[in-house]
C-alpha positions in Angstrom: 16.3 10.6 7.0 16.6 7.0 6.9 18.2 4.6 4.5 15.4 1.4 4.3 17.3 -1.8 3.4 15.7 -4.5 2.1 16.6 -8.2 1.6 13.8 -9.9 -1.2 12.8 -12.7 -2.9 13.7 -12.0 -6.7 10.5 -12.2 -8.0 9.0 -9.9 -5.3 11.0 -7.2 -6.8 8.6 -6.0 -9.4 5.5 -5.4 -6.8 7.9 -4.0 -4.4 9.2 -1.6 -6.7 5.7 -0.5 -8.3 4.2 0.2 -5.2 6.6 2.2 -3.6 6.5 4.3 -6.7 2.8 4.8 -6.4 3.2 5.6 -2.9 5.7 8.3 -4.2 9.0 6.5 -3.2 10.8 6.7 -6.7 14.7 7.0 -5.8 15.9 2.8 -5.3 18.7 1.0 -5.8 18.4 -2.9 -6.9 21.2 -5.1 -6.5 21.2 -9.1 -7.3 22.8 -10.6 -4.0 23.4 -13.9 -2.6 23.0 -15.0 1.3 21.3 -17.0 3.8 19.7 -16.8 6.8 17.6 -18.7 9.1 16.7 -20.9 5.9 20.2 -22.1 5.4 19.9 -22.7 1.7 17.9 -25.9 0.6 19.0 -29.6 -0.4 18.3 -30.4 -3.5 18.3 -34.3 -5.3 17.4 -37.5 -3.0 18.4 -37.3 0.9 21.4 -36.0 2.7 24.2 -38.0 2.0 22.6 -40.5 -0.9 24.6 -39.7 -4.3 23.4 -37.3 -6.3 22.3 -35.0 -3.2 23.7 -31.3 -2.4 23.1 -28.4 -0.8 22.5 -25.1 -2.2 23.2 -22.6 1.1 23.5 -19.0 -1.1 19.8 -18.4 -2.5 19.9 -15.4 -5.1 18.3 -12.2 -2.9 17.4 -8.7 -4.3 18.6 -6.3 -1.8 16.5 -2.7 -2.2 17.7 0.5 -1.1 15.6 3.9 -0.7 16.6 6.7 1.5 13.6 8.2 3.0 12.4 10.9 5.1 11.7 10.2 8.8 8.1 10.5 8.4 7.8 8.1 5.3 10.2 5.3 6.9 7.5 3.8 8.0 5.0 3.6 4.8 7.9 2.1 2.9 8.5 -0.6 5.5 4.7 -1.7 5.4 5.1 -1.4 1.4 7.9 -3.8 1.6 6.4 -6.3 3.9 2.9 -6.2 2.5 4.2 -6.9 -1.1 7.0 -9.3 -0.5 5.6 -11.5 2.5 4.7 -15.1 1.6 4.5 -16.2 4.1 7.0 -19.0 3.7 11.1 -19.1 5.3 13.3 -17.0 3.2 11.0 -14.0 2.8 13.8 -11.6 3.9 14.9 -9.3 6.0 14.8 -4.8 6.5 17.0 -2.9 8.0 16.5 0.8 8.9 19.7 2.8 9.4 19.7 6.4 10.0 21.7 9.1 7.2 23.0 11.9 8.8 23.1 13.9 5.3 22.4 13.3 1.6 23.8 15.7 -1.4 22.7 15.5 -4.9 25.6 15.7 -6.8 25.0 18.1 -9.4 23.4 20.6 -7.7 25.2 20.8 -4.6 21.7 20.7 -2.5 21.7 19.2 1.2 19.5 17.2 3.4 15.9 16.0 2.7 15.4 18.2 -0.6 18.7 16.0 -2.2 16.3 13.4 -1.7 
């Protein structure tokens, strides 16, 4: 199993999250976050340094989770890039991290069928 983290453009989050679910990927978790990366935020007003001028350099992110099974890691990754690349800096970012177990709460159950 795999947890599939993903960094997103807000308004990305909608496409993201109905195409997984067709693809059969229905347990997420959404979270509004704040960061930066390689874009280093964006300057807003005339040009640096001219009153009136700032910086914003923490953009509001969605991060996605999903924990997946090995053999669907993969689909979900191409979900997430086909449906939240612009194209443009500050697309986002996924990271893959393995999970050694899962247990669903209520039932007790372990492994991929907790999933």
């Amino acid at each position: 199993m795999n947890k599939v983290e993903a960094i997103i453009r807000p308004e990305m989050l909608n496409a993201v999250k109905d195409s997984l679910a067709e693809a059969g990927v229905t347990g997420i978790n959404v979270a509004q976050v704040t960061g930066r990366g390689a874009q280093r935020g964006i300057e807003v007003g005339g040009p640096r340094g001219v009153a009136g001028s700032y910086v914003i350099d923490m953009l509001p992110k969605i991060k996605l989770e999903t924990v997946v099974r090995d053999e669907d890691t993969q689909k979900a990754v191409d979900i997430i890039i086909e449906k939240a690349r612009t194209g443009n800096i500050g697309d986002g970012k996924i990271f893959i991290i393995p999970v050694a177990n899962a247990i669903r709460i209520r039932t007790g159950e372990e492994g991929e069928i907790a999933l």
